[in-house]
Backbone bond lengths (Angstrom), bond angles and torsions (degrees), N, CA, C in turn:
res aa  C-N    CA-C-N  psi(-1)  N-CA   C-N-CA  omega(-1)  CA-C   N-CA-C  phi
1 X - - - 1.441 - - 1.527 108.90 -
2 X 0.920 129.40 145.50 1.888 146.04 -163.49 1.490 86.37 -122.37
3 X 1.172 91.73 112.19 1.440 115.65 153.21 1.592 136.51 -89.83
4 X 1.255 123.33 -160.19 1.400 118.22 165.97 1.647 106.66 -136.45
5 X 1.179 102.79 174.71 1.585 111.57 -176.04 1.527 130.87 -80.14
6 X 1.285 95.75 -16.15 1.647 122.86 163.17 1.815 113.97 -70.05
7 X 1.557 95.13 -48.46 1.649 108.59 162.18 1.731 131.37 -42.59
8 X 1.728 94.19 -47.81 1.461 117.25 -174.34 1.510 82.19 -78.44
9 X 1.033 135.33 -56.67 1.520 128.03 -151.55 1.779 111.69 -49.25
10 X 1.730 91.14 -50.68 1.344 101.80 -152.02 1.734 86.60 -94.71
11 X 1.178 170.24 -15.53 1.580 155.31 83.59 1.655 97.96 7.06
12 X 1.105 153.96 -102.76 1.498 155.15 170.56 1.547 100.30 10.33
13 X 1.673 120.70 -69.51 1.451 140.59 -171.48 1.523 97.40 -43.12
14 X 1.576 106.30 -83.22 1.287 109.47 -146.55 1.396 88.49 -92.90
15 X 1.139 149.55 18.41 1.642 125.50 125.08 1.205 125.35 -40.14
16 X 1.580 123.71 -65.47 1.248 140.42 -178.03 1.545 107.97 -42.94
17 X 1.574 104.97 -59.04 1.677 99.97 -173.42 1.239 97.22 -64.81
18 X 1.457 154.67 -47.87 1.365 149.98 -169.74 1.634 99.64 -50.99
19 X 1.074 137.70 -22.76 1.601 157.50 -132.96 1.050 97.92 -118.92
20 X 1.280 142.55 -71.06 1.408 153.50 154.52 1.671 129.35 -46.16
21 X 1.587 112.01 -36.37 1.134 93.20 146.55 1.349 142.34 -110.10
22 X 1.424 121.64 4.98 1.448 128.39 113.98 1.629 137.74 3.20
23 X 0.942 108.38 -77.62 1.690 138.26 139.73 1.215 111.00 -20.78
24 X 1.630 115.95 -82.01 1.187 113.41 -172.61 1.680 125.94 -54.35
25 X 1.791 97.28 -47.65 1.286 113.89 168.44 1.837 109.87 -33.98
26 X 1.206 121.05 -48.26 1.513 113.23 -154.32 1.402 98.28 -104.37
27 X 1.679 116.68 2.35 1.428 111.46 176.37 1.204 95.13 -90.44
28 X 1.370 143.19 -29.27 1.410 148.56 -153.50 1.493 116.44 -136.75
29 X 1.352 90.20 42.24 1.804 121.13 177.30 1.633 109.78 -64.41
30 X 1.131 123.93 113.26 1.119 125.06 177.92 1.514 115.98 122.60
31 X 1.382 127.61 -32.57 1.448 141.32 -173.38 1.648 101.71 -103.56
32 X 1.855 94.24 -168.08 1.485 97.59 -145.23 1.455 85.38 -92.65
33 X 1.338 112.68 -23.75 1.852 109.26 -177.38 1.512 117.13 -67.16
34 X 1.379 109.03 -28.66 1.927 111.98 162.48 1.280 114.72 -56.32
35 X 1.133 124.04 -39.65 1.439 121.36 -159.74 1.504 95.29 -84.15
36 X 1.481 117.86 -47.41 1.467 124.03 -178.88 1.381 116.59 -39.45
37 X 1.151 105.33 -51.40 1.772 147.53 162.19 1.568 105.05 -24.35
38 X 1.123 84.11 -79.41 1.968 91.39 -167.50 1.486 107.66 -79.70
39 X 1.498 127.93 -8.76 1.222 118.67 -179.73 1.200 103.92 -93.00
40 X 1.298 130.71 -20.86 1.795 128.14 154.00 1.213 103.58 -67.19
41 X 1.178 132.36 -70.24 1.605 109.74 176.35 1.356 130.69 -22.14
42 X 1.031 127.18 -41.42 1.166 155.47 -167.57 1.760 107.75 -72.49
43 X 0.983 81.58 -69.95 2.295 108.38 164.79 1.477 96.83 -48.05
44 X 1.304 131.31 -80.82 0.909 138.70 156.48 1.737 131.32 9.62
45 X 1.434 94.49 -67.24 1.660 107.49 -168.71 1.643 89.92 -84.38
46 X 1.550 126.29 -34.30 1.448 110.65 170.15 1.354 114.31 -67.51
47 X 1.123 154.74 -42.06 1.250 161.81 124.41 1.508 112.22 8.92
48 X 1.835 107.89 -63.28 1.632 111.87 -166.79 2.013 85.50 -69.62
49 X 0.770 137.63 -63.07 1.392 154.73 -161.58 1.860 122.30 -38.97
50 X 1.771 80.63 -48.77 1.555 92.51 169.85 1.957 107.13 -91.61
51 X 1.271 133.90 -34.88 1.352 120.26 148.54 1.164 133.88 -25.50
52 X 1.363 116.76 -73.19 1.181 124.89 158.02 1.705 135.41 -25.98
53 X 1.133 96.62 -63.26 1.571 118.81 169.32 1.764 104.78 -43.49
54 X 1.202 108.55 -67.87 1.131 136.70 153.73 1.402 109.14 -11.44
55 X 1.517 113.49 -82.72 1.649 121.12 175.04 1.190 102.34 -57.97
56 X 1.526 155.86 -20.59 1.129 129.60 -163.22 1.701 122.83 -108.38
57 X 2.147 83.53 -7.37 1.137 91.50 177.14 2.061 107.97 -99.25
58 X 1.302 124.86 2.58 1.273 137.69 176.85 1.255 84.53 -103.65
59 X 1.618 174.08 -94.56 1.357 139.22 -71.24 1.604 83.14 -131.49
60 X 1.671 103.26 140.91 1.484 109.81 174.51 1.659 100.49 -88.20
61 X 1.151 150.67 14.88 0.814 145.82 152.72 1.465 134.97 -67.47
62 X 1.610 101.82 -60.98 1.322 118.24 152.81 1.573 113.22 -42.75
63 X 1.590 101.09 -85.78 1.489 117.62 -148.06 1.392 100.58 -43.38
């Protein structure tokens, strides 16, 4: 599938934050900030997923 660069951009974004708190989650394994951690991650990747979807169903490029 051919995307666009607006696509990569906004996939690029919320990778990173998924990435970071990821990260944090397994640096701070065991406490209440891990769990906080990975359950935004989590939020997160539903979030990047339905955006996305979203952009591909608005951009004549994508879609």
């Amino acid at each position: 599938m051919k995307t666009c660069k607006q696509f990569a951009a906004l996939r690029n974004e919320y990778e990173r934050e998924i990435g970071y708190l990821s990260a944090h989650s397994e640096r701070h394994a065991g406490k209440p900030a891990a769990k906080s951690s990975a359950t935004t991650a989590a939020s997160t990747k539903a979030r990047m997923a339905r955006a996305l979807s979203g952009h591909v169903g608005r951009c004549p490029e994508c879609g």
